[in-house]
ZAVODO-905148 format. One record per residue (C-alpha): x, y, z; residue number from 1; residue in one letter. Coordinates in pm, 1 decimal. Layout:
N
> X,Y,Z,pos,code
> X,Y,Z,NUM,A
...
***
This chain:
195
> X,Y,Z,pos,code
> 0.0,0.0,0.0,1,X
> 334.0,250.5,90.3,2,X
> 354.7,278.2,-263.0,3,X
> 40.1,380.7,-362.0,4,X
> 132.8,720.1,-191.9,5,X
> 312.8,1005.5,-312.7,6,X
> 597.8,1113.4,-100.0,7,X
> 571.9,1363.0,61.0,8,X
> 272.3,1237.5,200.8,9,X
> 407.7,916.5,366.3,10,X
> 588.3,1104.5,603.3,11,X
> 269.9,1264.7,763.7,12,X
> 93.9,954.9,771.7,13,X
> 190.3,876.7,1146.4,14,X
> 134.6,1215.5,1282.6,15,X
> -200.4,1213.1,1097.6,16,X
> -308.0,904.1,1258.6,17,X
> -221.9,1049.3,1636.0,18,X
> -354.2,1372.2,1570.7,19,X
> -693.0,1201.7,1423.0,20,X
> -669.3,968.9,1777.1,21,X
> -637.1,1261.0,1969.0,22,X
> -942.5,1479.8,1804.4,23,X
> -1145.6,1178.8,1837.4,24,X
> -1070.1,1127.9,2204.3,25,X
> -1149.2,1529.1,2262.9,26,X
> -1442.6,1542.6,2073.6,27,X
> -1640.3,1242.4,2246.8,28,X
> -1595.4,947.9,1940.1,29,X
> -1436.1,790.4,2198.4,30,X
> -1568.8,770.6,2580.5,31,X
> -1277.0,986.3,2720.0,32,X
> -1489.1,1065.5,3022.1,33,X
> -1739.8,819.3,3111.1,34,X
> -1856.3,958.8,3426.6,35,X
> -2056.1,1228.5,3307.9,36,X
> -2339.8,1224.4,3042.1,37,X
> -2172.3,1413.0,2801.7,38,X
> -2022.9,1083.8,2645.4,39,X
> -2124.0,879.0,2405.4,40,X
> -2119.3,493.4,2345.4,41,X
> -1897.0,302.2,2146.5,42,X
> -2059.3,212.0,1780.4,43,X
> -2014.9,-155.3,1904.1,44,X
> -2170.2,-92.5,2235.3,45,X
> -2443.5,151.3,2019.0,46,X
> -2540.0,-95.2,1781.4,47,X
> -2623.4,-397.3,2063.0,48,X
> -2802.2,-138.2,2265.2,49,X
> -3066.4,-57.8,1960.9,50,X
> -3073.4,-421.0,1889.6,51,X
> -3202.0,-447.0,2260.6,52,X
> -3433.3,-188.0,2234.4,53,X
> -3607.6,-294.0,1872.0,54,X
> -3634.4,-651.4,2044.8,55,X
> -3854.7,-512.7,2312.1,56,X
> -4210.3,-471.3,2095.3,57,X
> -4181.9,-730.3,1874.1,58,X
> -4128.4,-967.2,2172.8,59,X
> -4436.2,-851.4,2394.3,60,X
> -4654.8,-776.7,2099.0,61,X
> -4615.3,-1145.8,1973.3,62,X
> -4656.6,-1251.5,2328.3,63,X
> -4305.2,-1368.8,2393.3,64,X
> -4314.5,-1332.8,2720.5,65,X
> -3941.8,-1568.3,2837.0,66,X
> -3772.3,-1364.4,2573.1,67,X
> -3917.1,-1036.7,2656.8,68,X
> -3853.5,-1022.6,3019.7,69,X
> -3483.5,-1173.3,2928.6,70,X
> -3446.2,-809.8,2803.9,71,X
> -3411.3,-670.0,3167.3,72,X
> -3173.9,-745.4,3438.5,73,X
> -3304.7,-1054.8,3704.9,74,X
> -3417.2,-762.2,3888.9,75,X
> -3532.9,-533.5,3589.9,76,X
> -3832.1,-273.8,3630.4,77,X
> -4083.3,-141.1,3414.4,78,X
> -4306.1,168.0,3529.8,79,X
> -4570.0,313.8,3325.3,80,X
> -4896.1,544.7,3414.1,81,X
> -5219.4,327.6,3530.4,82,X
> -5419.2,359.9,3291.5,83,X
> -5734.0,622.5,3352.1,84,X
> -5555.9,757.9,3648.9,85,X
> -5472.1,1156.9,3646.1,86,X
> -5358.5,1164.5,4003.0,87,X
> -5012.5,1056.0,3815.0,88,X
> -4990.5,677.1,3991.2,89,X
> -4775.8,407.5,3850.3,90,X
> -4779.2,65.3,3778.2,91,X
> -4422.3,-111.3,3873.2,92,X
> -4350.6,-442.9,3739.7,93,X
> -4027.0,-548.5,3878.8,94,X
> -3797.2,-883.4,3888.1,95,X
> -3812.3,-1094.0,3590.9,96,X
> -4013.7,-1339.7,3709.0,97,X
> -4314.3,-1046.4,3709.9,98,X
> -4191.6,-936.1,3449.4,99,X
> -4289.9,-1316.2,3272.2,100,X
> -4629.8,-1291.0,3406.7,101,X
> -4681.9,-928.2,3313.8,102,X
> -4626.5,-1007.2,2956.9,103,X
> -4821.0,-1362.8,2945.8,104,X
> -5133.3,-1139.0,3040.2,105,X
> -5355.1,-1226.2,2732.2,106,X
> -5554.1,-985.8,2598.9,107,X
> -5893.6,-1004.9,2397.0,108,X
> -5900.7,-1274.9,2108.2,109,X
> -5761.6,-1149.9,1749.4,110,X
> -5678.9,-847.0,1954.1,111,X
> -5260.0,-728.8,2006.4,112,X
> -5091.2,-427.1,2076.3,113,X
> -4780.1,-354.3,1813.2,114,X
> -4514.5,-120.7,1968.6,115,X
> -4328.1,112.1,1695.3,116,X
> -4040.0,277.2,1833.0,117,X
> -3915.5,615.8,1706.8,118,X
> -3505.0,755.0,1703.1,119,X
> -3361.9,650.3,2031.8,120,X
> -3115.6,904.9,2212.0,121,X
> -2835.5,731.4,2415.8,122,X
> -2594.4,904.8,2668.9,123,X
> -2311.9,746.7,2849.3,124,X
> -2340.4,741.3,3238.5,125,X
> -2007.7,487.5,3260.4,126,X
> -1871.5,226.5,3026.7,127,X
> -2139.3,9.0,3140.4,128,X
> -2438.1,199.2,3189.8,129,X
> -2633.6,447.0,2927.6,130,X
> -2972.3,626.2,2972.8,131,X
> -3179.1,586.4,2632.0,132,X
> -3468.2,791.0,2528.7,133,X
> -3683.5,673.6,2283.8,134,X
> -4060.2,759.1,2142.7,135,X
> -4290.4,509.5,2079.9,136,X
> -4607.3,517.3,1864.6,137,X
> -4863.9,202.9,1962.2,138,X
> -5151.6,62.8,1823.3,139,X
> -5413.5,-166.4,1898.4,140,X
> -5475.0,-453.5,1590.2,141,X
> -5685.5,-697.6,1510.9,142,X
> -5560.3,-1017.8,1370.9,143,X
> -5866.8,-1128.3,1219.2,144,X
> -5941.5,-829.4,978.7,145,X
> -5754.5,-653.8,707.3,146,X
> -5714.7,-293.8,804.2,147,X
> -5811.1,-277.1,1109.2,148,X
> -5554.9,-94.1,1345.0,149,X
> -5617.2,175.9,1508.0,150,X
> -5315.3,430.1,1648.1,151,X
> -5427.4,502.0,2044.6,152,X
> -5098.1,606.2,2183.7,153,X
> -4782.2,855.1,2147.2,154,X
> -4548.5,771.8,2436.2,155,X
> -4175.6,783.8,2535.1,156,X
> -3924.2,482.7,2704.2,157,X
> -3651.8,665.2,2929.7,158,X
> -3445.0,377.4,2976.2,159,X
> -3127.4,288.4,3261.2,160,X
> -2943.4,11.7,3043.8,161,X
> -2659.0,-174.6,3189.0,162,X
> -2378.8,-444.7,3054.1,163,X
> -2428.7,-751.7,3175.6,164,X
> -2227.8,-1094.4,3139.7,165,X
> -2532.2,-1157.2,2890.4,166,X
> -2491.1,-846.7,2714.5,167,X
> -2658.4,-532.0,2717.6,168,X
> -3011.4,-549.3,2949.8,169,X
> -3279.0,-295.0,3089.3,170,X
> -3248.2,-235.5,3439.1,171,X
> -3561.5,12.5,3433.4,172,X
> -3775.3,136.4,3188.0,173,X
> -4013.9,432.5,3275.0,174,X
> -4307.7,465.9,3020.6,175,X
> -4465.7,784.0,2961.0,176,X
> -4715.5,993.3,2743.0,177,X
> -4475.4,1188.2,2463.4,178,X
> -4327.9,1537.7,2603.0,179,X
> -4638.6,1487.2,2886.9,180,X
> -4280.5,1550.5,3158.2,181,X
> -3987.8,1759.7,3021.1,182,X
> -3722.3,1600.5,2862.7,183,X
> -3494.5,1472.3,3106.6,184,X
> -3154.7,1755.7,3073.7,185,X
> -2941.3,1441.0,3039.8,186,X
> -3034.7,1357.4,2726.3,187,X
> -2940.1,1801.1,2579.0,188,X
> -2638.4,1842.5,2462.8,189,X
> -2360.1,1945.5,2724.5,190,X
> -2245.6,2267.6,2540.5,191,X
> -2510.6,2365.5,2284.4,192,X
> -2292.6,2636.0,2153.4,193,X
> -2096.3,2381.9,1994.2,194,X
> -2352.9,2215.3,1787.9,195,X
***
């Protein structure tokens, strides 16, 4: 390959590759500071977490409910608003074993709920923890008929996800009705003068 290149240009080559190291470590391609939110993921780590989180509908809309729950931690939570309430209470649904039976809930014949999640945002907390944000668009569908789904819901995940010897899990996930709360300041950008 050395002599595809035209000299001078060789020469450079090494200090070009440290300098490009060093911008990327500065400008957040790599995790230089993993403590605080302003870092991002690896594209490794980024790519298993939104494999995680497109897993999550498919799984509890087909009624998986083993595989779904394996998406969490042993002692994973999921929170969401009870339904009809305005006093804001919450449903919690925590440890995977009620996590199972949560999802093996069967709903009306020929009737299933399809999850379609939106552009997720994910910040770095550490190297083994992110916080993801994600909207979701759901739907109620009927299996027998052609046509026949109707859009009820606009929400939003804000998700704690951690590494795990198993990969990437949710430790919580907190449901919500879209931009009903105001978006967490850990998912802004740390110096929007930059951007």
């Amino acid at each position: 390959m050395n002599h595809m290149l035209r000299p001078p240009f060789h020469r450079f080559l090494p200090i070009a590759s440290i300098a490009s190291l060093c911008v990327l470590a500065s400008c957040g391609g790599v995790n230089a500071d993993p403590v605080n939110m302003c870092g991002k993921p690896s594209l490794e780590d980024r790519a298993e977490i939104l494999d995680l989180i497109a897993r999550y509908g498919p799984y509890i809309d087909y009624r998986e409910a083993k595989p779904w729950a394996s998406l969490f931690t042993e002692d994973g939570e999921l929170n969401y608003p009870k339904f009809g309430d305005t006093t804001g209470a919450r449903e919690v649904v925590k440890g995977r074993d009620a996590l199972v039976a949560f999802a093996s809930q069967s709903s009306a014949p020929n009737l299933v709920f399809a999850h379609y999640p939106g552009q997720t945002i994910l910040v770095s907390v550490r190297t083994d923890q992110v916080k993801a944000l994600t909207p979701v668009a759901t739907a109620m569908v009927k299996t027998n008929a052609q046509l026949a789904a109707n859009y009820n819901g606009l929400g939003v995940y804000e998700d704690v996800i951690v590494k795990t010897a198993n990969g990437w899990r949710f430790r919580s996930r907190s449901a919500n009705i879209y931009a009903a709360l105001p978006m967490s300041r850990d998912f802004l950008p740390c110096n929007p003068a930059t951007m």
